[in-house]
N, C-alpha and C positions, 0 to 999 in steps of 0.2 A: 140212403146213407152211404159215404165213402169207405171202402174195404180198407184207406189207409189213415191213419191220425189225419185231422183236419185242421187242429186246433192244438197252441199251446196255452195251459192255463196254467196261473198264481196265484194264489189267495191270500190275503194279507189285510191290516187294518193297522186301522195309524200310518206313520210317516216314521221309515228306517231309513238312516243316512245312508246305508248301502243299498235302497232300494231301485234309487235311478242307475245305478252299476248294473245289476244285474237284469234290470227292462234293456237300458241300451245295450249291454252286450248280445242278448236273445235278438235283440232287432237286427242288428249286425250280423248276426249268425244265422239265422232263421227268417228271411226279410219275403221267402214266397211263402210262410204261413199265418193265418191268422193269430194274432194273440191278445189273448182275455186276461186282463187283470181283474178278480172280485174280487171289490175291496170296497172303499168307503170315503166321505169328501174328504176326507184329507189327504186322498193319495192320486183322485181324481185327474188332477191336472198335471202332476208326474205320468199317468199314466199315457195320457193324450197325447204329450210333448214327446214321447218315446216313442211315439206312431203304435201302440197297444189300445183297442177295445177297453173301455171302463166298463165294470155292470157293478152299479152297487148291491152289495149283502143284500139288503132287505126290498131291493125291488121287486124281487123274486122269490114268490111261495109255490108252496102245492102240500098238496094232501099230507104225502111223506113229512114232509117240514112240519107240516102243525100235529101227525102225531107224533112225532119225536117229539116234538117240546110238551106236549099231553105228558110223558112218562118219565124223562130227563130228568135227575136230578144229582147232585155231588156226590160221589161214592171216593169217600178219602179219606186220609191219616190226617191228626193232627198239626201236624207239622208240613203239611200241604198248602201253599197257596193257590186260590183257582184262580186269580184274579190277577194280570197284568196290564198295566198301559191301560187301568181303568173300564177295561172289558173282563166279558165272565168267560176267563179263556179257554173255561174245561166244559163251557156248552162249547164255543166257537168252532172247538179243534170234531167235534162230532160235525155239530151244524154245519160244517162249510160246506159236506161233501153232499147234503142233500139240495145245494143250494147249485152247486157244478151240473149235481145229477137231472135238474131243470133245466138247468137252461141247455145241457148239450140232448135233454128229449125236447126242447121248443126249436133247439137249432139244428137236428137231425143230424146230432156229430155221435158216429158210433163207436170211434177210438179218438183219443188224445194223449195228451202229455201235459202230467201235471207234476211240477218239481217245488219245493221250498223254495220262499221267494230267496232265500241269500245265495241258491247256485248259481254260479256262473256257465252257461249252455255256451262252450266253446268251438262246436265242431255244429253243421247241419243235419237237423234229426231225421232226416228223409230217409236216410240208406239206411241207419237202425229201424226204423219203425217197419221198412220194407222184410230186414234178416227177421225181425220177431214176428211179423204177421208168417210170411213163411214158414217159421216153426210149431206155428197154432196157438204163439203164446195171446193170451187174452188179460193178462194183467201183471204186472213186476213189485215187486217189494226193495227200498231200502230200507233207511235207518238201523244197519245189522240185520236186514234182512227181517225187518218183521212188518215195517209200516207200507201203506198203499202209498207210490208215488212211482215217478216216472211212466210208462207205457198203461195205459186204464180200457177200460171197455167198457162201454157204458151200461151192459150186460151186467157186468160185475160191478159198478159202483151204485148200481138201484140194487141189485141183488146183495147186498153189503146194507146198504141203506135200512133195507127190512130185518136182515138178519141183528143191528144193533137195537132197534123196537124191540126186539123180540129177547135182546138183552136185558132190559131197561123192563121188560114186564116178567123176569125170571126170577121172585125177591129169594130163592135159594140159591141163585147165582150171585146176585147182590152181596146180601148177607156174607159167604163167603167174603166176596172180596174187600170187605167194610172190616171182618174180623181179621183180617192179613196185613190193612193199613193200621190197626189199632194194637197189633202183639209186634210183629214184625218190622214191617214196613210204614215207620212212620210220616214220612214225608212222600209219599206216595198216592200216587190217584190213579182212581178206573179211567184212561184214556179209550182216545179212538185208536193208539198204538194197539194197545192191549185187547182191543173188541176184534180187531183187523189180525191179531197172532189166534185169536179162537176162530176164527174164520176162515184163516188158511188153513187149518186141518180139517174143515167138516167141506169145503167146498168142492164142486166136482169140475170149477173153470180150471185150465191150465194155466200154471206162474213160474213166476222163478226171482231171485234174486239179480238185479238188472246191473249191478257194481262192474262183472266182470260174464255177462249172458255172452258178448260178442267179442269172438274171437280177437286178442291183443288190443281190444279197446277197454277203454276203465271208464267207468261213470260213478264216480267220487262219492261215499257218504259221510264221509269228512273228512278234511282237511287236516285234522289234530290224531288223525287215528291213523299208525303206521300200517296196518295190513300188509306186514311183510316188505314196503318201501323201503327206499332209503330214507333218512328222517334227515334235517338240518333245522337250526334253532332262527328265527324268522330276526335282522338285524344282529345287536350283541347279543341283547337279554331276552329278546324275544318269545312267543310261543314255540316251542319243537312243532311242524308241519313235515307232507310230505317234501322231498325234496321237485321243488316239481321247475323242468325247463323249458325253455322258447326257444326255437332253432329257426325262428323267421318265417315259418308255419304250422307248427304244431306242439303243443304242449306236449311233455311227455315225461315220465320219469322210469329209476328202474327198481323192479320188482323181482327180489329174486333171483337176482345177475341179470335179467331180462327186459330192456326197453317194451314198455305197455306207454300207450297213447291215450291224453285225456277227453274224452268226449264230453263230460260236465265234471265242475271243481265245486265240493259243496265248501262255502267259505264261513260254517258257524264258527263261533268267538275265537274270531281274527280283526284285526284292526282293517276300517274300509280302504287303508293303503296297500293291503293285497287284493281286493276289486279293482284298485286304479290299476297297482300294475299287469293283473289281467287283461281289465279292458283295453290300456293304452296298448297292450300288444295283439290285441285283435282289432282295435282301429289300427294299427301299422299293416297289420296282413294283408288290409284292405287297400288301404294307399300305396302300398310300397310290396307289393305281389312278387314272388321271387327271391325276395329279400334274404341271403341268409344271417342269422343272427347266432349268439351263443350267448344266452340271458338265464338268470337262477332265481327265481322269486325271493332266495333265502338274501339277496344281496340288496331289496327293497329298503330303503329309508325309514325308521320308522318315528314317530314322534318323541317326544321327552316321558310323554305321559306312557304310551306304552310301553319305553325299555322299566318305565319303574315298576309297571303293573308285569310285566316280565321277570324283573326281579325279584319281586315279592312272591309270586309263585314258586320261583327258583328257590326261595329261603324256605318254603312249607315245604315243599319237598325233601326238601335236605334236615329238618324236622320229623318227619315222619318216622 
């Protein structure tokens, strides 16, 4: 097994209109490493056409997989859907990772890179994965610092894999959390978020929050959440984002009085006209090398239908 990530992986089902965005940008950015999409025939031949590995969900079993789904079952509020795009997405979001955790023990991958399929991987993940092996880190957290993504080990995603079994046969750990959705939190469910923040405190691998681990680089956990940025509102009516620029090679914004550079842009619920004009400026990088530019994503075109759903935000807000 390679002492450096070998493998980028994304997991996904169905077909997201932003989802060719973000395979061809990783291809572009990342073109000397492997990349694995699991997912499923719908996404199959996007995958291929992007030059990414397909492995569908369910080609792939093992022990771990069949007994999580033994013990698995909905721990949620009333007001919780588990169910998305016709999948049971509060098994899925557990299941995928015993599904990774196979094939990188069939493929002898002992670190990787596994991000949410709607980031865009801007920058070559070579020289981060090299600063964090260095520092002994063996696995990174975002989503606010609680969920398993970016930098993984494969150490830690079987050891993670057992530790949620062994949730799922706790029924006083259940129970709790079933009475938290039912007084409290009603739209609420036992996630693999949530199994992954009781995991971080009992574990004895080394982690860390990956957003801001390497010095003046930023690895985005969303795009709608200021963290101290500058903020501008995306077109007129648009969503408020960070303010993020193109200089003709690198994304960048400022945080703090201080220019921080973007290594991945997570682009949840933003319109796929901020994928396009990322991508189009990392295909220009390519083509046109040298190039300098002075570009604002906030100056992006955006549709009819977005300034309205822009607006109408804008009015709840000002309701509130």
């Amino acid at each position: 097994m390679s002492d450096l990530p070998s493998a980028i992986i994304f997991t996904h089902y169905g077909q997201s209109d932003y989802l060719s965005r973000t395979l061809e940008c990783a291809t572009i950015t990342n073109p000397g490493i492997r990349r694995v999409l699991i997912g499923d025939d719908a996404n199959r031949d996007l995958a291929v056409s992007a030059g990414w590995d397909h492995v569908h969900l369910d080609a792939i079993t093992s022990d771990l997989r069949t007994r999580f789904n033994e013990v698995f079952r909905w721990v949620q509020g009333p007001k919780h859907n588990p169910v998305k795009n016709g999948k049971d997405w509060l098994r899925y979001v557990f299941e995928r990772w015993y599904v990774v955790a196979e094939y990188c023990r069939t493929e002898g991958i002992q670190q990787f890179w596994h991000f949410d399929s709607d980031v865009m991987l801007v920058e070559d993940l070579a020289f981060f994965g090299d600063v964090l092996r260095q520092k002994k880190i063996l696995f990174t957290r975002q989503c606010n610092d609680t969920c398993l993504n970016g930098f993984v080990s494969y150490t830690v995603i079987k050891n993670f894999c057992e530790y949620i079994i062994s949730l799922f046969n706790d029924p006083t750990l259940l129970q709790s959390q079933q009475l938290e959705f039912e007084t409290l939190h009603l739209d609420y469910a036992f996630t693999e978020m949530r199994a992954f923040a009781m995991y971080s405190k009992i574990t004895g691998y080394k982690g860390c929050h990956l957003e801001q681990a390497i010095d003046c680089w930023w690895f985005d956990d969303c795009i709608c959440q200021d963290d101290d940025f500058e903020m501008r509102r995306l077109g007129f009516l648009g969503t408020l984002v960070k303010r993020v620029h193109f200089d003709g090679s690198r994304f960048y914004g400022h945080r703090q009085g201080g220019r921080v550079d973007f290594a991945a842009i997570n682009c949840s619920w933003v319109p796929t006209e901020v994928f396009d004009w990322i991508l189009s400026r990392v295909r220009q990088r390519v083509l046109q090398p040298g190039l300098r530019a002075s570009e604002e994503l906030a100056q992006v075109h955006l549709r009819m239908l977005d300034e309205v759903k822009g607006l109408k935000a804008i009015a709840v807000s000002k309701l509130r």
